[in-house]
MARVEXTOR-395838 format. One record per atom (N, C-alpha, C): residue number from 1; chain; atom name; x, y, z. Coordinates in pm, 1 decimal, decimal comma, padded with zeros to 6 digits. Each point is the difference from the previous one (the first is absolute). Example, Ala and Ser with C-alpha at 12.3 -4.5 7.8 and 13.67 -1.06 7.14 Angstrom:
2
<k:1 c:A a:N u:01319,0 v:-00569,0 w:00780,0> .
<k:1 c:A a:CA u:-00089,0 v:00119,0 w:00000,0> .
<k:1 c:A a:C u:00090,0 v:00120,0 w:00000,0> .
<k:2 c:A a:N u:-00035,0 v:00105,0 w:-00072,0> .
<k:2 c:A a:CA u:00082,0 v:00119,0 w:00006,0> .
<k:2 c:A a:C u:-00077,0 v:00109,0 w:00073,0> .
This chain:
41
<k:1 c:A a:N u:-00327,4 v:00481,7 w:-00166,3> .
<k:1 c:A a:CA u:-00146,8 v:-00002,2 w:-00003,1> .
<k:1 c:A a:C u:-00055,9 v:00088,3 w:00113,0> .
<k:2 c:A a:N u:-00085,2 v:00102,6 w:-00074,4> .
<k:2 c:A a:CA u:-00049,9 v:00104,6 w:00156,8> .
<k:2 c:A a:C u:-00107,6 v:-00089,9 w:00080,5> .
<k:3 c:A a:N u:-00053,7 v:00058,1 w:00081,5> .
<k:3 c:A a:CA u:-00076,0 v:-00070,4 w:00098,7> .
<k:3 c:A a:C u:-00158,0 v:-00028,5 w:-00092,1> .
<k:4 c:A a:N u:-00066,1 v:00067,3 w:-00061,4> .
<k:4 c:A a:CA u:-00076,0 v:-00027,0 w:-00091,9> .
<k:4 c:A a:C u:-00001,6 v:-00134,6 w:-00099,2> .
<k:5 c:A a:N u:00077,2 v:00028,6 w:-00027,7> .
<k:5 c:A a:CA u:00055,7 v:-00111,3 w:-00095,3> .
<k:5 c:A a:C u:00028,1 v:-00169,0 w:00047,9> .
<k:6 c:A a:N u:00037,2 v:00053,1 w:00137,7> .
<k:6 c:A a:CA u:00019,0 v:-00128,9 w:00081,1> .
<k:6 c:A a:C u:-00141,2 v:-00053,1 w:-00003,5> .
<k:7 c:A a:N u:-00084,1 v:00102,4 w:00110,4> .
<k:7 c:A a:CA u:-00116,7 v:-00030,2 w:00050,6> .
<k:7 c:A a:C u:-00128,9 v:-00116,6 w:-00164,8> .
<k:8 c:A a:N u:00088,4 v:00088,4 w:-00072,0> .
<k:8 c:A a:CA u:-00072,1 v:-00041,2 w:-00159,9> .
<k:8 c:A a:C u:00038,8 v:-00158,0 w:-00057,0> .
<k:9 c:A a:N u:00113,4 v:-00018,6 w:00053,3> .
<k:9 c:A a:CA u:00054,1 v:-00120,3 w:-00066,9> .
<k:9 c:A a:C u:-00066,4 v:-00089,2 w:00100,2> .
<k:10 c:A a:N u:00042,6 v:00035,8 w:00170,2> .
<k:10 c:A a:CA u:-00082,8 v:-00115,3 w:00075,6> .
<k:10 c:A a:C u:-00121,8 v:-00002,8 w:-00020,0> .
<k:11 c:A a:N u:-00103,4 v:00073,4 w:00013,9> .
<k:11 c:A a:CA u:-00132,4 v:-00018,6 w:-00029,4> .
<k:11 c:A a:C u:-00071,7 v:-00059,0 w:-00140,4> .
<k:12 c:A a:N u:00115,9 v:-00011,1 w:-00089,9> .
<k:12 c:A a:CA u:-00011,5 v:-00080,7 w:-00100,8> .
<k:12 c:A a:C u:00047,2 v:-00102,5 w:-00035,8> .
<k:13 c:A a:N u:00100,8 v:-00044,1 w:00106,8> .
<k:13 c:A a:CA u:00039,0 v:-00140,8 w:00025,1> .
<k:13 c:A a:C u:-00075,2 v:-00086,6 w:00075,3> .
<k:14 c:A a:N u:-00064,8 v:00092,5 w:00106,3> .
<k:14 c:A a:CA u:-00081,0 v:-00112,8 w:00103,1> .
<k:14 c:A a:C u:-00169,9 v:00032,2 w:-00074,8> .
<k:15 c:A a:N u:-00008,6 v:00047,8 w:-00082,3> .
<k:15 c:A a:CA u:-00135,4 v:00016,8 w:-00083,7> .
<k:15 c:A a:C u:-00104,3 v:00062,3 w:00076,2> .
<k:16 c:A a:N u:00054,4 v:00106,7 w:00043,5> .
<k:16 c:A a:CA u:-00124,9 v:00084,7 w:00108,9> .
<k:16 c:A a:C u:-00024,1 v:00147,8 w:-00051,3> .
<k:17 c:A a:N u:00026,7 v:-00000,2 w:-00138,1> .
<k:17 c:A a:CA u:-00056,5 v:00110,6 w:-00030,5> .
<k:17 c:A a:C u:-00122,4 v:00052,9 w:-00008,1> .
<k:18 c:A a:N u:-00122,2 v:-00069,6 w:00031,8> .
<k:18 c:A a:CA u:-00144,2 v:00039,0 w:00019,0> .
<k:18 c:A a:C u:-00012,3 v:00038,8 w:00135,7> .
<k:19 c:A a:N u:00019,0 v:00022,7 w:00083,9> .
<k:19 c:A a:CA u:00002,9 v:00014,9 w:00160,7> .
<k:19 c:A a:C u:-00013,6 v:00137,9 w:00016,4> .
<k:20 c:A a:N u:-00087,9 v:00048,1 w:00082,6> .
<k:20 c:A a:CA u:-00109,0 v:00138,3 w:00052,8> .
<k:20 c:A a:C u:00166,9 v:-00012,1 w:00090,6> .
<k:21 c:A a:N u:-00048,2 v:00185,8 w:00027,3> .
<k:21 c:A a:CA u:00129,7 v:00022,4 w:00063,7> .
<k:21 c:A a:C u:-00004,8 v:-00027,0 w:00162,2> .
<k:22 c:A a:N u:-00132,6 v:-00052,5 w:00071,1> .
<k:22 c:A a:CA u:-00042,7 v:-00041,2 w:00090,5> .
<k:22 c:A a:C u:00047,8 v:-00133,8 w:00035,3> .
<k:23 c:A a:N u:00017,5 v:-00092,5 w:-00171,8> .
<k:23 c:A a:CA u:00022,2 v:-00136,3 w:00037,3> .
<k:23 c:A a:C u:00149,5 v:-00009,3 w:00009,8> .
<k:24 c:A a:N u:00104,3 v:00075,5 w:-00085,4> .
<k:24 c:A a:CA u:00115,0 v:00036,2 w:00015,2> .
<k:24 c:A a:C u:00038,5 v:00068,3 w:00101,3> .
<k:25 c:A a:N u:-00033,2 v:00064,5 w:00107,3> .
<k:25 c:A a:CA u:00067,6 v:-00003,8 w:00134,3> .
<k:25 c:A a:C u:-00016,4 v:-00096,5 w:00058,5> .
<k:26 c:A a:N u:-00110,0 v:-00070,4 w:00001,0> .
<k:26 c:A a:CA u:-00039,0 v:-00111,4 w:00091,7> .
<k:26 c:A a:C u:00131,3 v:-00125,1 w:-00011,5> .
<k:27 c:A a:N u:-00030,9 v:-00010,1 w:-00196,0> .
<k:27 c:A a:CA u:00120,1 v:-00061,2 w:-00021,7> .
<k:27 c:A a:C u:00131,2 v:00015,6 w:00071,9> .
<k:28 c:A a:N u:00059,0 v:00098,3 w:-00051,4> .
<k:28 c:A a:CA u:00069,7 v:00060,8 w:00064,9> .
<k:28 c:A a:C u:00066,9 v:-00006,6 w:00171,4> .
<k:29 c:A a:N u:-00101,0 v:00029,0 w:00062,8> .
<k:29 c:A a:CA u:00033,0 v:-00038,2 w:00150,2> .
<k:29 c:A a:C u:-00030,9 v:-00152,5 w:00039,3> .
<k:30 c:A a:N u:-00003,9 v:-00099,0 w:-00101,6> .
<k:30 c:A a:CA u:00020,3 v:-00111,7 w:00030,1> .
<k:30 c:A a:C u:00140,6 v:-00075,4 w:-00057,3> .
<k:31 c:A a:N u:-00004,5 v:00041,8 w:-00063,1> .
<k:31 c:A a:CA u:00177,3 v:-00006,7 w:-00149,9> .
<k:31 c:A a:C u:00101,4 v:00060,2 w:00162,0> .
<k:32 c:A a:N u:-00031,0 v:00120,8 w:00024,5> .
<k:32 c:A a:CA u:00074,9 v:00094,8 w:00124,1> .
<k:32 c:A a:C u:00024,4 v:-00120,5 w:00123,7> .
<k:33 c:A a:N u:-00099,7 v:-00061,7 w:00018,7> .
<k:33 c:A a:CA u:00013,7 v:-00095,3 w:00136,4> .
<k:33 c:A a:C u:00061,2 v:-00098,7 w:-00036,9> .
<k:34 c:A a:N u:-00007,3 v:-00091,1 w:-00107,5> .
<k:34 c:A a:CA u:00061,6 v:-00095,7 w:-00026,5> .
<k:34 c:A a:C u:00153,7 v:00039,5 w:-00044,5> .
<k:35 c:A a:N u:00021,1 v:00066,9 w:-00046,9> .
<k:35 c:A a:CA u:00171,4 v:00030,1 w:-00033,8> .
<k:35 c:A a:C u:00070,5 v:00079,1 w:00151,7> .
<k:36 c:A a:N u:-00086,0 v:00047,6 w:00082,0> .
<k:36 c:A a:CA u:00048,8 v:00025,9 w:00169,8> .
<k:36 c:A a:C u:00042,4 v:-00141,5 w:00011,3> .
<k:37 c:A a:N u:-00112,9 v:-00112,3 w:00018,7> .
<k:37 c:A a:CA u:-00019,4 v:-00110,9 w:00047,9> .
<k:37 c:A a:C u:00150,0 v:-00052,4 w:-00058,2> .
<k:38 c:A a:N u:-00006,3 v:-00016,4 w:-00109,5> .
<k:38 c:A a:CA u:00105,5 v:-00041,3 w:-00059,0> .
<k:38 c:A a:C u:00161,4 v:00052,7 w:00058,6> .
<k:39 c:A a:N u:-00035,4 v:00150,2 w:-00008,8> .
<k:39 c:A a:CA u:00191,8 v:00010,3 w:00072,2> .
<k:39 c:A a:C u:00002,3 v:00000,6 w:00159,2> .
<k:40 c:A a:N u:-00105,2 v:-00039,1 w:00084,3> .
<k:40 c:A a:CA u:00023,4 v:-00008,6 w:00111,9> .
<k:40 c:A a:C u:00035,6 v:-00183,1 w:00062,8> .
<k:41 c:A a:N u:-00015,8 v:-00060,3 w:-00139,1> .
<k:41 c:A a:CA u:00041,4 v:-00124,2 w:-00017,3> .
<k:41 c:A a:C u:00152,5 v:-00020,3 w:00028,0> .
């Protein structure tokens, strides 16, 4: 699966395909902190 395809399947698993590309970084750098958070566990 290329990276597209990925990005396609998650964003349609967690149901965030309506999201401005403003709200998807935001997303994004919070998804980013919590999975840090997670392997510094």
């Amino acid at each position: 699966m290329d990276s597209k395809a990925r990005k396609a399947h998650f964003l349609a698993q967690s149901g965030r395909k309506e999201l401005t590309p403003k709200q998807q970084k935001r997303l994004r750098k919070k998804e980013n902190k919590l999975l840090s958070g997670r392997k510094r566990r």
